[in-house]
C-alpha positions, 0 to 999 in steps of 0.5 A: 366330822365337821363341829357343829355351830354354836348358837350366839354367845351371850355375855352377862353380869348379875347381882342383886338389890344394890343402890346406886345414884345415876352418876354412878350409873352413868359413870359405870354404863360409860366405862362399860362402853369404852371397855367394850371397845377395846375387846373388838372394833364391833363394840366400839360404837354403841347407838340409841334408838334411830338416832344418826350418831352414836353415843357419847358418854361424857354428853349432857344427851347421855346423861339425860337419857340415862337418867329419863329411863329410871325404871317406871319413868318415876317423876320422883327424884327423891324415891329411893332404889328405883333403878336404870333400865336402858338398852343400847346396839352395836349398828344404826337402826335406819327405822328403830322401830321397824324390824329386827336389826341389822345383821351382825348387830350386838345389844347392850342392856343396862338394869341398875341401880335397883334395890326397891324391888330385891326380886328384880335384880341387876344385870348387864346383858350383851347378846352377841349376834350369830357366828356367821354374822359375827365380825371377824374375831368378835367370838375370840376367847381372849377377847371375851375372857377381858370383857367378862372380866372387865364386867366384873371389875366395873360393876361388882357382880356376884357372877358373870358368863359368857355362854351359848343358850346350849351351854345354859339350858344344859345345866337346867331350868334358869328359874331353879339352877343359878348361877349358871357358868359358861364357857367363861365363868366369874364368880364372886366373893358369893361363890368362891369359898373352896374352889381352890379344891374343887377337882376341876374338868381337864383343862378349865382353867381359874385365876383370882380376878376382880375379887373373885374367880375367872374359870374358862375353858382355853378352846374356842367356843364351838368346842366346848360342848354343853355337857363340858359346861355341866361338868364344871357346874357339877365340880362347882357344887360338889366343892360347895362353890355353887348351890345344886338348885331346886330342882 
């Protein structure tokens, strides 16, 4: 009997209302770059709309942009916790505007910044592209377990994921059950109080990292199935980690 295929990972980090200046934005948008780089060659370059050569970071363009997607295009500098929203992608669009992307294609989504609206919340969004367009070792679970764990060093989320849309929906509702886990899990200062005794399923593995806690399952994703994932969330609210959600 052949695994099933999982549906394309989706790699995250959140957190709520925190102010943040846009050098300091930049400065974290930048390092998230160069740290993707590192977990696979795919991820090294990031391009912006249909321009013709990717991003640099440490460029006056850079900063700009960044700057110029201040949530609402606010012309008021001196309006406080307005954040950054800003989206980046892993290939050249010939025509940005045109279609979907290319194949293979991975997305990089920034919202920071953002403390005038609490509700709207911060996050880093990376959805991978689908296994069978996915470049050779891209889906690599140490490759990934380092990228979700260099998220939480960079940014200071309250809790971070690496998952399949499967995984998530088992765990219910997104608007009533959060936070969710995945098949690589952090949790923050938030959500670690009594996981050193919670009865974790067979073979999850936890280490202290970034403050917090990184929880994975050591299997490659295809794997993991999404009641597994259900499993750990469940052992996560019975030792108070986690709340159960409404509903």
């Amino acid at each position: 009997m052949t695994t099933p295929e999982p549906g394309p990972l989706h790699c995250g980090a959140y957190w709520g209302a925190r102010q943040e200046s846009a050098e300091q934005v930049i400065a974290r948008i930048g390092e998230t770059m160069r740290a993707l780089g590192d977990v696979h060659p795919a991820l090294g370059s990031w391009w912006w709309e249909d321009r013709t050569e990717p991003v640099d970071p440490g460029s006056p363009w850079f900063r700009d942009t960044v700057i110029a997607a201040r949530r609402g295009h606010s012309d008021d500098a001196s309006a406080e916790g307005i954040g950054y929203s800003i989206g980046f992608h892993s290939k050249q669009y010939p025509d940005y505007h045109s279609g979907p992307g290319p194949d293979g294609m991975s997305k990089l989504r920034f919202r920071a910044g953002e403390s005038a609206i609490p509700r709207l919340g911060n996050a880093v969004s990376l959805p991978l592209p689908l296994p069978a367009d996915a470049p050779s070792g891209l889906y690599d679970d140490r490759g990934l377990r380092y990228a979700v764990h260099r998220l939480a060093r960079i940014w200071l989320p309250e809790h971070a994921l690496c998952a399949t849309r499967a995984q998530r929906d088992a765990q219910g509702d997104r608007m009533k059950v959060s936070p969710k886990v995945g098949w690589i899990t952090y949790l923050g200062p938030p959500y670690i109080d009594g996981i050193e005794r919670a009865e974790l399923p067979h073979g999850v593995q936890a280490a202290a990292r970034a403050g917090g806690a990184l929880l994975w399952f050591p299997l490659p994703v295809a794997d993991v199935t999404p009641g597994m994932v259900a499993d750990l969330r469940e052992a996560l609210v019975d030792a108070g980690c986690l709340p159960a959600g409404n509903g």
